[in-house]
C-alpha positions in Angstrom: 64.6 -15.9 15.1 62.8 -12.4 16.8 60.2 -12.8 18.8 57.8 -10.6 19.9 55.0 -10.8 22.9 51.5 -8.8 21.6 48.7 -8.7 23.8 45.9 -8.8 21.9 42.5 -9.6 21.3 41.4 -7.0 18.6 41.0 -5.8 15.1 44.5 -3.9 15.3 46.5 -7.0 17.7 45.3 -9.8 14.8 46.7 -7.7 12.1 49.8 -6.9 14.0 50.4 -10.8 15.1 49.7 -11.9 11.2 52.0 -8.9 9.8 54.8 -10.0 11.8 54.5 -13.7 11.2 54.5 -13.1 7.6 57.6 -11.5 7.6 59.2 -14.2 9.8 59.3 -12.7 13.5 57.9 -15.3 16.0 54.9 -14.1 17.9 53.8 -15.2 20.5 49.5 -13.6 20.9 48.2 -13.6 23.8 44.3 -13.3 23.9 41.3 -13.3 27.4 39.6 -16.0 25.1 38.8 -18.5 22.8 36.9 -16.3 20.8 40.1 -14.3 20.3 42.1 -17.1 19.3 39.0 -18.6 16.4 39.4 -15.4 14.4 43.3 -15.8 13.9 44.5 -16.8 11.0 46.9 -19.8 11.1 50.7 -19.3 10.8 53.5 -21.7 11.9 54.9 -18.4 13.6 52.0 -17.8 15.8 51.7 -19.2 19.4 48.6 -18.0 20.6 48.2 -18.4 24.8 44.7 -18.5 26.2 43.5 -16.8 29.3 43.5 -14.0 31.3 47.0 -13.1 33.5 47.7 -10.9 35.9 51.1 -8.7 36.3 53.3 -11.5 38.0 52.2 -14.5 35.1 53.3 -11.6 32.8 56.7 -11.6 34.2 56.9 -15.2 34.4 56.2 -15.3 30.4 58.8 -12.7 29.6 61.0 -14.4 31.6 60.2 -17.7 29.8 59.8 -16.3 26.1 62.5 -13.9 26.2 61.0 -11.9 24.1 62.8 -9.0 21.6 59.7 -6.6 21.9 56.7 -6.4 23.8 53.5 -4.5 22.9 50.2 -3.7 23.9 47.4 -4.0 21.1 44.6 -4.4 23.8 40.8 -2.7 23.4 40.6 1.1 24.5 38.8 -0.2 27.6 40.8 -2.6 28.8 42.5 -0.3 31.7 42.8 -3.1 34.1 45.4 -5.5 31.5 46.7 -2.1 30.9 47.7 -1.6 34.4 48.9 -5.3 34.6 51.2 -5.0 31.7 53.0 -1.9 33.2 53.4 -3.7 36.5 54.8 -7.1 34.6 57.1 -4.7 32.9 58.2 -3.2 36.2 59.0 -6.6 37.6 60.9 -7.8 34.4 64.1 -6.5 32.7 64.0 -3.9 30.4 62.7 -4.9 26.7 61.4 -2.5 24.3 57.9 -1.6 24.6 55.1 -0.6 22.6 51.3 0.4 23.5 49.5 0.5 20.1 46.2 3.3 20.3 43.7 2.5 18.2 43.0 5.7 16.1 40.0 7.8 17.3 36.9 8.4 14.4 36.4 11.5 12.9 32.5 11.5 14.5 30.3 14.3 15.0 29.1 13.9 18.7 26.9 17.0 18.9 23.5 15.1 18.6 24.9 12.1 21.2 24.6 12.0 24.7 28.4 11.3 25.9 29.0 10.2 29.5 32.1 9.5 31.5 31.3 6.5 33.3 29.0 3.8 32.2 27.3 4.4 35.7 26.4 7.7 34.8 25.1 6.3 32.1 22.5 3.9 33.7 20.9 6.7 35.4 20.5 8.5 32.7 19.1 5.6 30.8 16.6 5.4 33.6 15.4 8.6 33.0 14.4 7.2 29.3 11.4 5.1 27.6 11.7 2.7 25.2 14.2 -0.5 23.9 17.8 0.2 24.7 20.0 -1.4 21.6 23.1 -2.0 23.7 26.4 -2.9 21.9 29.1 -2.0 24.6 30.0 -5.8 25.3 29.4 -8.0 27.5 32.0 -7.3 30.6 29.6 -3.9 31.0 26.4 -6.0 31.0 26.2 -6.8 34.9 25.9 -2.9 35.3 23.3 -2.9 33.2 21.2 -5.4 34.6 20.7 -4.1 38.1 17.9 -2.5 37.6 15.5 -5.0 36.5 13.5 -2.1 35.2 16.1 -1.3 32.9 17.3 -4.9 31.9 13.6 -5.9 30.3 14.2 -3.2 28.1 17.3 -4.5 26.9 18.5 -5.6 23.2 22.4 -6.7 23.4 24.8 -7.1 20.5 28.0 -9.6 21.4 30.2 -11.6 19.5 29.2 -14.8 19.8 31.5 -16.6 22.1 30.8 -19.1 25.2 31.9 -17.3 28.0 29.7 -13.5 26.3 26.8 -15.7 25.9 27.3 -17.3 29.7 27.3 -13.5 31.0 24.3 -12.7 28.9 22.6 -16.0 30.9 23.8 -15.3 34.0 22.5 -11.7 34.2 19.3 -13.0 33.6 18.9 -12.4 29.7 16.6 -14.1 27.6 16.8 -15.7 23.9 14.7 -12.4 22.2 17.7 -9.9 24.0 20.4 -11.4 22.7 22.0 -10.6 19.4 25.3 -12.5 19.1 27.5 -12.0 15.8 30.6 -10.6 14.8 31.0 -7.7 13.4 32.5 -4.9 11.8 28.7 -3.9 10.7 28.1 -1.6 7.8 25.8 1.1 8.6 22.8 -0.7 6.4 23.1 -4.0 9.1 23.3 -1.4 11.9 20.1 -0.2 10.5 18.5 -3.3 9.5 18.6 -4.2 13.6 17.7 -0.9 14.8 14.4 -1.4 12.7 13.9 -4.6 13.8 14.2 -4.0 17.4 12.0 -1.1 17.6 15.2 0.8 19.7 15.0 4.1 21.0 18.3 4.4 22.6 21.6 3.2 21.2 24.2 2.5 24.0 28.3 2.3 22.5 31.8 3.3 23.8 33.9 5.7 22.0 35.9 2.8 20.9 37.7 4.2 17.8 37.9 3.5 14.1 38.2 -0.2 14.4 35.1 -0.7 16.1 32.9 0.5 13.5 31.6 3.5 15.6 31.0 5.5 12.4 28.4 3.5 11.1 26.4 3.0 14.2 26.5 6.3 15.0 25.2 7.4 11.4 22.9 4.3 11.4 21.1 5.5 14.6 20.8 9.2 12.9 19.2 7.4 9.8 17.0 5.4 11.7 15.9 8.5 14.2 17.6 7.0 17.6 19.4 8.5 20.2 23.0 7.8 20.8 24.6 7.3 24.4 28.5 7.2 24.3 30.9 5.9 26.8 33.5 8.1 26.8 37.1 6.3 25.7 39.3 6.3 29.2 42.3 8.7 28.6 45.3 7.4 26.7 48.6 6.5 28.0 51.4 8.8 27.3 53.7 7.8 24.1 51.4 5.3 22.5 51.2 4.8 18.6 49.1 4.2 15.6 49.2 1.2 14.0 51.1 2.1 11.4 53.9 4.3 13.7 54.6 0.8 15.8 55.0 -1.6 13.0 57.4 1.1 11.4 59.5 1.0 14.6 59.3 -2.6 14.5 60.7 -3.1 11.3 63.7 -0.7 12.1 63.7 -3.5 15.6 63.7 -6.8 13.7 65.9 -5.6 10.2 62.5 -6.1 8.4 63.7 -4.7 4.5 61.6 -2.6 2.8 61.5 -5.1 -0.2 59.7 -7.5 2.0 56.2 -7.8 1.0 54.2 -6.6 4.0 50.7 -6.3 4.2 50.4 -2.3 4.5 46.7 -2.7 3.6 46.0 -5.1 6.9 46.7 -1.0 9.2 43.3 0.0 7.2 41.2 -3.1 7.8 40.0 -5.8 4.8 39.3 -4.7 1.7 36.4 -6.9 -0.3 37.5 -6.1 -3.7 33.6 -5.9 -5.2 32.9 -5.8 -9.3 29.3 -5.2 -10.1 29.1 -6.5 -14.0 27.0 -6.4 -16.8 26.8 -9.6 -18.1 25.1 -8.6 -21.5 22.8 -11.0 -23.6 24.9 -14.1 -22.0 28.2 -15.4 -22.0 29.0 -14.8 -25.6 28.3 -11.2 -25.2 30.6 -9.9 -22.3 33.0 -8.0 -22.4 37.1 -8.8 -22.2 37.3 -6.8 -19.0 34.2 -9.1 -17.8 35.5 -11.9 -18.6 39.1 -11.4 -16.8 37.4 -10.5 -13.4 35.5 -13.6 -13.6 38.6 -15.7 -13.9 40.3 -14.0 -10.9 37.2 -13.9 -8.6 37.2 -15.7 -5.4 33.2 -15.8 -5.3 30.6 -14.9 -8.1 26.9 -13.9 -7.6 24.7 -14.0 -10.7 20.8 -15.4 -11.4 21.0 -19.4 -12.1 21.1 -19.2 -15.9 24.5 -17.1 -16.2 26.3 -19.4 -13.5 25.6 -22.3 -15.6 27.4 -20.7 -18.2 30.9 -19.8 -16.7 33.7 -22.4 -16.2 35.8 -20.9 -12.8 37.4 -21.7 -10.0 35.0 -19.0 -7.7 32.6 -20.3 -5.4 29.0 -19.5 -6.6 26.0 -18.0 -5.7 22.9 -18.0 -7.3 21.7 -14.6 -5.7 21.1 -11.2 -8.1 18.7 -9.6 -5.4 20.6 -7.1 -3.0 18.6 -8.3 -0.2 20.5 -12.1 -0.8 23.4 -10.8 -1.6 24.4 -8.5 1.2 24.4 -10.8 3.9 27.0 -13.1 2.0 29.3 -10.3 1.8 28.9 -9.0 5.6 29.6 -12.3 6.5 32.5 -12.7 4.5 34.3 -9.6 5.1 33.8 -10.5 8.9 35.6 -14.0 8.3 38.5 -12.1 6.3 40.8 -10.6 8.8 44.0 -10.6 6.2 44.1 -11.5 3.1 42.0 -9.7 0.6 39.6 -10.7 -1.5 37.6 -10.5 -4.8 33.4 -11.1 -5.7 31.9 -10.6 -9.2 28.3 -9.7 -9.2 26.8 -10.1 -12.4 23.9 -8.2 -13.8 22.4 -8.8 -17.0 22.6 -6.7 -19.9 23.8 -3.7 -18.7 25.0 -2.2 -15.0 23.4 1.4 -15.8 20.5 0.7 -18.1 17.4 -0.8 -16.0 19.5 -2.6 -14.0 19.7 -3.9 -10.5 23.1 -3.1 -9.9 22.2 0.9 -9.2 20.6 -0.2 -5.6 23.7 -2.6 -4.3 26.4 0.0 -5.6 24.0 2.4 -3.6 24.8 0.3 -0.5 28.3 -0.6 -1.3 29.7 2.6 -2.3 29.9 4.0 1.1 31.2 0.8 2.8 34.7 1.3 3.8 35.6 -2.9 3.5 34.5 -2.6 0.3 36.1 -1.3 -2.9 33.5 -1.1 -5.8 34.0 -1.2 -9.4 31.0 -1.2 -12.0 32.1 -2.3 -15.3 29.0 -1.9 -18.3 27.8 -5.0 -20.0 25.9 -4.5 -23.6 22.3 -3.9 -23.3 19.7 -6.2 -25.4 18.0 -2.6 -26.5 21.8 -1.8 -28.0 21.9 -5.5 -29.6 18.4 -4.7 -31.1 18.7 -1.9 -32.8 22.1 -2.9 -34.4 20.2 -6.1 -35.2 17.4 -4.1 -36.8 19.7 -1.2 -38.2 18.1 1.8 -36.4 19.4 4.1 -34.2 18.0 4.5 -30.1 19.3 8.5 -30.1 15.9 9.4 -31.8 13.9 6.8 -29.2 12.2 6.7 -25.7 13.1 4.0 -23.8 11.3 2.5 -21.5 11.2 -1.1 -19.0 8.5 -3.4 -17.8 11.0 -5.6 -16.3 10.8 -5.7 -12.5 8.8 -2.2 -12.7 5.6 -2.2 -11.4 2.9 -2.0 -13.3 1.6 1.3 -12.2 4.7 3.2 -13.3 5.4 1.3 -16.7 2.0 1.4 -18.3 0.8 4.5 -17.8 4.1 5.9 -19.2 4.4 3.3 -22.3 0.7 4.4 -22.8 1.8 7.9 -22.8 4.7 7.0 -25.1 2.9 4.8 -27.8 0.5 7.9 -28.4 3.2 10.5 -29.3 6.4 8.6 -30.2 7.5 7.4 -33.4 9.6 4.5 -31.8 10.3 3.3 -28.4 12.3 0.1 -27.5 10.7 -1.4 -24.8 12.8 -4.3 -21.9 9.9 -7.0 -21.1 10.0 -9.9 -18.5 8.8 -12.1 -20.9 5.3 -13.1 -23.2 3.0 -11.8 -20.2 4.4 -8.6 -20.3 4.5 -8.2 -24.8 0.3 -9.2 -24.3 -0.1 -7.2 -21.9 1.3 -4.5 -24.4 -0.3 -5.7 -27.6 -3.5 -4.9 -25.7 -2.5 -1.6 -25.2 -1.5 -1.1 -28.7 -4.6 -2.6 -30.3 -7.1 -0.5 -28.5 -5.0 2.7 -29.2 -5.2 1.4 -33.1 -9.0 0.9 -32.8 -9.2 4.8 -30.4 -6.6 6.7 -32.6 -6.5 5.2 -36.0 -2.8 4.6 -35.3 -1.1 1.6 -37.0 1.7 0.0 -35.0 4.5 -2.3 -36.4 6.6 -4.3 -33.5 9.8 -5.6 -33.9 10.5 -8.5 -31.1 13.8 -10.0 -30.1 14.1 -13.3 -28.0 17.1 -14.5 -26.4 19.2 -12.4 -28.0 22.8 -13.8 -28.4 21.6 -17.3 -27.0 18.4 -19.0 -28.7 18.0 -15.9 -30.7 14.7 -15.3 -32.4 13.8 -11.8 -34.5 10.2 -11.5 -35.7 8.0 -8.5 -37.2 4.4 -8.2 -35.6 1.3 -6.6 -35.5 -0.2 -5.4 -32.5 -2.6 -8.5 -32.4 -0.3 -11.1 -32.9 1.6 -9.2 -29.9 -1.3 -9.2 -27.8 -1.6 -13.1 -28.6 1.3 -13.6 -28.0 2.3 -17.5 -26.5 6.7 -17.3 -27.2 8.3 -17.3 -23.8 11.6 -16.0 -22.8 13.7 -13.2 -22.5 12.4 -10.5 -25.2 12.7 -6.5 -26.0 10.6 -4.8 -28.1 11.0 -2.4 -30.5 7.7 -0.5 -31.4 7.0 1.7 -34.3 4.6 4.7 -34.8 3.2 5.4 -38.1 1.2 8.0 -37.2 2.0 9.6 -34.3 -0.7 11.8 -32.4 0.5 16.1 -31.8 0.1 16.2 -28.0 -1.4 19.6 -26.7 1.1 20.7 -23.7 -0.5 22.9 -22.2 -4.0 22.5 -20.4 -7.3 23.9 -21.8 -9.5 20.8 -23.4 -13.2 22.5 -24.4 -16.0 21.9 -22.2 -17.7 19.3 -24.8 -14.7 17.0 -24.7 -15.8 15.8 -21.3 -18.9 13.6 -21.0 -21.1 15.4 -18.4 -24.2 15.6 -16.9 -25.9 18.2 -14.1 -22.5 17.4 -12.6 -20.9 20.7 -11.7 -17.9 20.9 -13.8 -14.7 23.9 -13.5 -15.0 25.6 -16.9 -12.6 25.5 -19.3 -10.9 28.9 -18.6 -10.9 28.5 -14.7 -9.5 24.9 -15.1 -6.9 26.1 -17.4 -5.5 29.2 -15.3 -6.2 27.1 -11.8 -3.9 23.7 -13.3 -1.5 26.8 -14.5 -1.3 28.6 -10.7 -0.9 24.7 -9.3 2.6 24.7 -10.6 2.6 20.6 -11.4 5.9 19.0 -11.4 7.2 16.3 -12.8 6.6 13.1 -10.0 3.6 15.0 -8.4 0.8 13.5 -6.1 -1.8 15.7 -7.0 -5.4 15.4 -5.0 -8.8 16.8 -6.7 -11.2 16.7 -3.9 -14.5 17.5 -4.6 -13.8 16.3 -8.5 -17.4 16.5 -9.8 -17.2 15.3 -14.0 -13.4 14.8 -12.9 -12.3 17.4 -16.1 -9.2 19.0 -13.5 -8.4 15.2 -12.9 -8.4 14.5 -16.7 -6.7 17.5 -17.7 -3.7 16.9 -15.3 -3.5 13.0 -15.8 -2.6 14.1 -19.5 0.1 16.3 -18.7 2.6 13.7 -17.7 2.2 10.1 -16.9 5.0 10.6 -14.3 1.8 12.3 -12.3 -0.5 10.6 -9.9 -3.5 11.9 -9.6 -6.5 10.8 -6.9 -10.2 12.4 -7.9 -12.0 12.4 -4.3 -15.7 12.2 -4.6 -18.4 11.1 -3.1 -21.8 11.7 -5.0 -22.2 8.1 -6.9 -23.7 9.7 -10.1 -21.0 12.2 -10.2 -18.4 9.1 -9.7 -19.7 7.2 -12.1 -19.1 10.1 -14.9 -15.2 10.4 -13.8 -14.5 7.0 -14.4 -15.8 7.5 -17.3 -14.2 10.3 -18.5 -10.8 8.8 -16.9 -11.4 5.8 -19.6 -12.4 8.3 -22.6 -8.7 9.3 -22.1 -7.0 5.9 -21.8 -5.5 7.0 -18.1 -4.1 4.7 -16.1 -2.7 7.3 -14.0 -5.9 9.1 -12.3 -7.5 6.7 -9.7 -10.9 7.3 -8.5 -11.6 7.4 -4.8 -14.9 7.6 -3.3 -15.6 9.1 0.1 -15.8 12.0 2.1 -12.6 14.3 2.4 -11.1 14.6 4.8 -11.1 10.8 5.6 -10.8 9.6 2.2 -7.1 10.9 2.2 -6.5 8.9 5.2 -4.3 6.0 2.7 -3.5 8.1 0.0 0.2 9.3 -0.5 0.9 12.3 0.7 0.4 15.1 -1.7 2.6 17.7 -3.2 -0.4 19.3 -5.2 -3.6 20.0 -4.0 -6.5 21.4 -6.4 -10.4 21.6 -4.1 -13.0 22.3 -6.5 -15.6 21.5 -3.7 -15.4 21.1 -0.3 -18.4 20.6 1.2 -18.1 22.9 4.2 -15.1 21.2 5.4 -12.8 23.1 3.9 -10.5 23.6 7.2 -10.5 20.0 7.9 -9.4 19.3 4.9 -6.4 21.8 5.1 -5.6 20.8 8.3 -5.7 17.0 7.7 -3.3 17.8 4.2 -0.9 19.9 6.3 -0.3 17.0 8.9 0.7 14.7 5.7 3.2 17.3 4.3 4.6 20.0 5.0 5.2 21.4 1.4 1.5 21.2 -0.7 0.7 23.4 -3.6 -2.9 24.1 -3.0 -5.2 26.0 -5.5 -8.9 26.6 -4.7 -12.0 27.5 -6.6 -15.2 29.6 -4.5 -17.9 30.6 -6.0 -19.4 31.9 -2.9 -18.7 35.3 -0.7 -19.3 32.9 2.2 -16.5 30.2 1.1 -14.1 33.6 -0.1 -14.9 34.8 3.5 -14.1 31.6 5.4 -11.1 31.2 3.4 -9.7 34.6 4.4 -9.5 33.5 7.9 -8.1 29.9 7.6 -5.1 31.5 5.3 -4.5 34.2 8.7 -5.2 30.8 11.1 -2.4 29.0 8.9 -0.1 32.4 8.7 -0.2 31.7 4.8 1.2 34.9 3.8 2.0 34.0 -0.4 -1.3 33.7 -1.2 -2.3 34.8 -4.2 -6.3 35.7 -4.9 -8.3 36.4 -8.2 -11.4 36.8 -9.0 -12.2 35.7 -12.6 -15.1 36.5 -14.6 -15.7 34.9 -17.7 -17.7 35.7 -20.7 -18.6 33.1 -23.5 -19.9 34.5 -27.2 -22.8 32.5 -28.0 -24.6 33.0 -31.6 -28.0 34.6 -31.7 -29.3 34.6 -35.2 -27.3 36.5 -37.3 -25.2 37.9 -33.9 -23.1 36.8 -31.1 -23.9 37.6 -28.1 -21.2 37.4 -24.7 -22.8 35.4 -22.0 -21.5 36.0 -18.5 -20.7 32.7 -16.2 -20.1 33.0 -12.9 -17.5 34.7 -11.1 -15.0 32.3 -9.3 -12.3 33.1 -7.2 -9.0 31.0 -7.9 -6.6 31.1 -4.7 -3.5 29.5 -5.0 -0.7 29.8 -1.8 1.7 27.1 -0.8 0.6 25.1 2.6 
């Protein structure tokens, strides 16, 4: 039988050792420690050797083992076995040799601090503030930990062996410094314990593709830390890639092509990941489902859809991306060969409401993972076939695991102006919730809804017609989707301009119905928008824009308590849930709002620069349109805009005349001239 002598110890030497052994060379794997020889797979044709040797044990081994090939799969930075293995090799007879380089990343290192030494490193890093996330090993730690200055502000990552976590002790490290798991880390668990360290500093080697330097290095850009590189020693003359050696090593040992040899093992494990949409339940999925369940090695799915599958695949009850990601880091750690599969099952289906779109989001990128989504039938779909309508003519909208503050504004907007929207619930709180809605539209609007409720769908399947107050009384539990239907559906105005004696007002100063219309026209609202109305008065600009979409939020600052009183109740007049009173003083009533995108000020009660100032600090992008009545609010206006460098602003003065009847005649009545200034901030 061949034999072979690989010094190892890393990603590329384990899948070197295991290639070989699987197409029936000996190998005999050398590794520094333990550590190295847990993470091997077992094969008869591996004898791994413990413990470190210098040049003249080398020779003795060769001498001993005999071997047909030698190679060198060691880390980047391991220059002093290097040096040993060329001087064993000197002192043996000649045997074919091989030095294995692990293959440089394709990294941008123009925002990274690189150094050549780690000692020039130190002294930079004592130039620095902040927690140092360190994740060079621990051979470099001693350096590190001279300066006791420098070690306090220490986090370091090691793989969690004895003799790393006896250097981490005997440099003087405690418990809350040390961070000891194996990787490769994605770039989500890079960021995950960048966060939770509170690092400012980032210490790795340039230690190749392997090492997972990519996704630290993109993790610490994410997360807004600086990156200090080691830079890799220089390579050895004539070394190889992975790939190159074992090609020469198959022409060596008469390896045939034919053999089966694990070409995906140069790359690194592949997790072979479905994300699935498990429809209504089992009875529902589809075939292509169903035979990626069977072949799974591991399936994650909510309780009631594991009970339901009969497989050999080890499950989990986890549907939450937050559970489920640590399974999979962990695993795809373990795996160092052999490739595996996961199903993760969603219900109904993957793209419709679903919480597959935030895992794929964090799987996609993953290079150990391959992802494939595969759709599941939705319960709106298996509705309206039940029901014989058609969902191209609907809105569709979901209350399940959406907060509240999204949906119900928006099915609120919807049951108003639609003829039918299906609607995804989380169950009987959710349909009351909605029957409530839709009874005190009824009793506002005159409009007459008819509801169409599916339970369980394809399990313990219940179908009933229902008015909006048996919805609102609603005591069936389980899984339900409603389908609601509009008799009479109101014309919605789109474009602003409600008349003045719409509103309920007092002596509250209110924007006229002209000025508001041209001033929510020169705003520019988008679709999303955060849109603050400081000095709101009767809250008409508030009202007005809540009505234009109920993707808006809008936040009416005022803080006269008769005044505040009359908004709310001209918010409820409207049946918005998306305009939210705040009472206070601008600026420092905007302290824990949002930050805006639109800004309308109606009044600002000499504070007008404050208030700019204080809205420029939370974004750097507002919309702002204001109203002043006043040459002295015009004049102090002027001067912020040249303070601020605004140079788009845009300035009208606006008179308005109103024809009011006079006996037999109408007579125009002039209101006060306003100015309307719109620029962006």
């Amino acid at each position: 039988m061949k034999k072979a002598v690989i010094f190892g110890g890393t990603t590329e030497g384990r899948q070197l050792a295991q290639a070989l052994a699987e197409a029936g060379v000996r190998v005999v794997y050398c590794v520094a420690t333990e550590y190295g020889k847990e993470t091997l797979i077992d094969n008869t044709n591996i004898d791994t050797r413990v413990g470190r040797l210098n040049s003249h044990e080398m020779a003795k081994l060769f001498m001993t083992e005999a071997p047909d090939a030698v190679v060198d799969v060691t880390h980047p930075f391991a220059e002093v076995v290097k040096k040993e293995i060329d001087n064993a090799l000197f002192l043996y007879d000649s045997v074919p040799f091989f030095r294995v380089s692990r293959q440089k990343a394709e990294i941008d290192y123009s925002d990274c601090k690189v150094f050549e030494n780690v000692n020039d490193c130190v002294k930079a890093l004592e130039r620095t503030s902040g927690t140092i996330f360190l994740t060079t090993g621990s051979k470099l730690l001693p350096v590190f930990c001279q300066n006791p200055r420098l070690k306090e502000r220490l986090i370091v990552r090691v793989i969690p062996s004895v003799e790393s976590l006896k250097i981490c002790g005997e440099n003087g490290l405690t418990g809350k410094q040390i961070i000891a798991m194996q990787g490769p880390f994605s770039t989500a668990m890079n960021r995950v314990q960048l966060r939770d360290s509170k690092a400012a500093i980032m210490v790795l080697k340039d230690s190749g593709e392997a090492s997972g330097e990519v996704e630290r290095i993109n993790a610490a850009k994410l997360e807004g830390v600086e990156c200090f590189v080691l830079r890799r020693p220089d390579a050895y003359k004539d070394t190889l890639s992975l790939p190159q050696a074992m090609e020469k090593l198959k022409v060596l040992f008469n390896i045939e092509d034919e053999t089966e040899f694990p070409r995906e093992s140069f790359r690194g494990f592949k997790y072979e990941i479905t994300i699935a949409g498990f429809g209504m339940g089992f009875g529902s999925i589809t075939s292509e489902v169903s035979k990626k369940i069977e072949e799974a090695d591991i399936i994650f799915g909510a309780p009631r859809m594991l009970a339901a599958l009969n497989c050999k695949a080890k499950k989990y009850p986890y549907y939450l991306a937050k559970d489920i990601m640590p399974v999979l880091e962990e695993m795809a750690a373990e795996r160092i060969y052999k490739n595996q599969s996961a199903v993760i099952l969603f219900s109904g289906d993957t793209s419709f409401y679903s919480g597959a779109k935030k895992l794929v989001e964090q799987l996609k990128n993953d290079n150990r993972f391959k992802v494939t989504v595969l759709p599941g039938i939705s319960s709106v779909s298996a509705l309206a076939a039940k029901c014989f309508e058609s969902t191209d003519d609907a809105v569709i909208i979901s209350t399940h695991g959406v907060n509240k503050d999204i949906w119900y504004p928006r099915l609120l907007e919807f049951a108003k102006y639609e003829s039918k929207i299906f609607v995804l619930t989380s169950g009987a709180k959710d349909v009351r919730e909605i029957g409530e809605m839709l009874l005190s539209l009824e009793e506002k609007y005159d409009i007459k809804y008819e509801i169409l409720a599916g339970f369980n769908l394809y399990m313990d399947e219940r179908l009933m017609t229902i008015s909006a107050t048996k919805c609102a009384q609603l005591g069936e539990e389980g899984l339900c989707t409603l389908l609601i239907k509009n008799k009479k559906p109101l014309l919605k105005t789109i474009t602003p301009g409600l008349k003045d004696d719409l509103f309920l007002r007092n002596k509250t100063p209110m924007s006229k119905e002209e000025i508001r219309a041209l001033s929510i026209c020169k705003l520019g609202v988008t679709k999303n928008a955060i849109i603050y109305d400081i000095g709101s008065g009767s809250g008409s600009v508030s009202v007005e824009l809540g009505i234009l979409s109920p993707t808006v939020s809008v936040y009416a600052i005022e803080f006269k308590e008769e005044a505040c009183q009359l908004i709310q109740e001209n918010i409820e007049k409207y049946s918005l849930k998306n305009v939210h009173l705040i009472e206070g003083v601008a600026p420092e009533a905007l302290e824990d709002l949002p930050a805006p995108t639109h800004v309308f000020v109606g009044g600002s009660g000499g504070r007008l620069e404050e208030i700019l100032k204080a809205i420029k600090l939370r974004n750097t992008s507002t919309r702002v349109v204001v109203n002043a009545v006043t040459i002295e609010t015009i004049a102090e206006l002027n001067r912020i805009l040249k303070d601020f460098e605004i140079t788009d602003a845009d300035t009208s003065l606006v008179s308005i005349s109103k024809a009011k009847s006079v006996g037999e005649y109408n007579i125009l009545q002039a209101q006060n001239p306003v100015y309307v200034v719109s620029f962006n901030l």
